[in-house]
C-alpha positions, 0 to 999 in steps of 0.5 A, a space after each residue: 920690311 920699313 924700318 919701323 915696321 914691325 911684321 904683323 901676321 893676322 891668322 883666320 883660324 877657322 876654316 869652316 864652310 860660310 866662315 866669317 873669320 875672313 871679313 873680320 881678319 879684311 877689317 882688323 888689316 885694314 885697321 893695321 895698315 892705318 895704325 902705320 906700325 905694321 907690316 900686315 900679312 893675313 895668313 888664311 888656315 883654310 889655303 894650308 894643308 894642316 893635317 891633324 897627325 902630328 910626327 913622333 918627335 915635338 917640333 921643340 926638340 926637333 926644331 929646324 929639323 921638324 918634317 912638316 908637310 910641304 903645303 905648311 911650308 908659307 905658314 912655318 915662314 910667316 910665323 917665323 917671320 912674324 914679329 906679333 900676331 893676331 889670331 882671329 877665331 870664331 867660338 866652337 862648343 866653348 872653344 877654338 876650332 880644331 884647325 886653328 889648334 893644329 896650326 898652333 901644334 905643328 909649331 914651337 919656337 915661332 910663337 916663341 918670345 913674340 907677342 899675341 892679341 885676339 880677336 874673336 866673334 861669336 854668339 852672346 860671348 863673343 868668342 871669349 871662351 875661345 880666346 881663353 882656351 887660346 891664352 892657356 895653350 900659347 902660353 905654354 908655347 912661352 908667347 906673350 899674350 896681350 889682355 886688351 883685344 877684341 870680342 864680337 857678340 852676336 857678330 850676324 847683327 854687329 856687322 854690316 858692308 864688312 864693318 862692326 856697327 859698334 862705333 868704339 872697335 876702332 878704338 879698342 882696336 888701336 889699344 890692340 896694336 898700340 900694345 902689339 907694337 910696345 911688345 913687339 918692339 920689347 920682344 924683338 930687342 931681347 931675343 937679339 941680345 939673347 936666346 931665350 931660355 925655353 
């Protein structure tokens, strides 16, 4: 990694037949790599094997020693790896998608003490419910939220040639990273002067 550089995981939570979620995470990517802060890895949950039964112990008590299938092994390194994230999820039924829950379950200490932002697309509110849900659950995970992210309502008539209409999500979206970056450069210092005390 450059020096400087923090890693950036960008994670397309939806694994769903004719998903969106790809061209939305291409663009966010594209906009990390011109922010200039960043390492951009986009991790696509539909090439992982995810199952939905998890094993007896948590992956908190059992850490390194977790059994997770071999097929997660590339996701379980990235998120270890990661200095933030980005999670960019659709909107089901008021919610995240079932696949993006499970890939957050299987894991613990990864999302531990590091940074998150959101992007989300939808219907009229844009995937808002979703990161909501979202904000609960990696919280309990003790990583760090960020409150200024993306939402794309009615995303089939707000994007076009892979790109939203909306003149502003550049801007919005540097906010993002300007804030990812400040928490994953705070973040980082911490946990190596430190454990973090979960």
């Amino acid at each position: 990694m450059e020096k400087n550089k923090h890693k950036l995981v960008i994670i397309v939570g939806s694994v769903r037949d004719g998903r969106f979620g790809p061209v939305v995470a291409s663009w966010v990517a594209e906009q990390a790599g011109m922010h200039g802060g960043f390492e951009v890895d986009v991790v696509d949950l539909a090439g992982i094997d995810i199952p939905l039964e998890l094993p007896a112990a948590s992956p908190k008590s059992a850490g390194d020693d977790y059994p997770r299938p071999a097929g997660m092994a590339a996701l379980t390194s990235a998120l270890q790896d990661a200095d933030a994230f980005i999670v960019v999820t659709p909107e089901y039924n008021h919610s995240y998608p079932a696949s993006l829950k499970a890939a957050i379950d299987w894991h613990f200490t990864q999302w531990t003490a590091k940074p998150v932002g959101f992007v989300s697309y939808g219907g009229a509110a844009g995937g808002r419910h979703a990161v909501l849900h979202l904000e609960n659950v990696l919280t309990e995970l003790h990583a760090v939220t960020i409150r200024d992210g993306l939402a794309f309502p009615n995303y089939f008539t707000a994007w076009q040639d892979g790109q939203p209409l909306d003149p502003q999500a550049p801007g919005y979206t540097k906010t993002m990273l300007d804030q990812l970056a400040w928490w994953a450069v705070a973040l980082r210092a911490a946990r190596d002067a430190a454990p973090y005390p979960a």
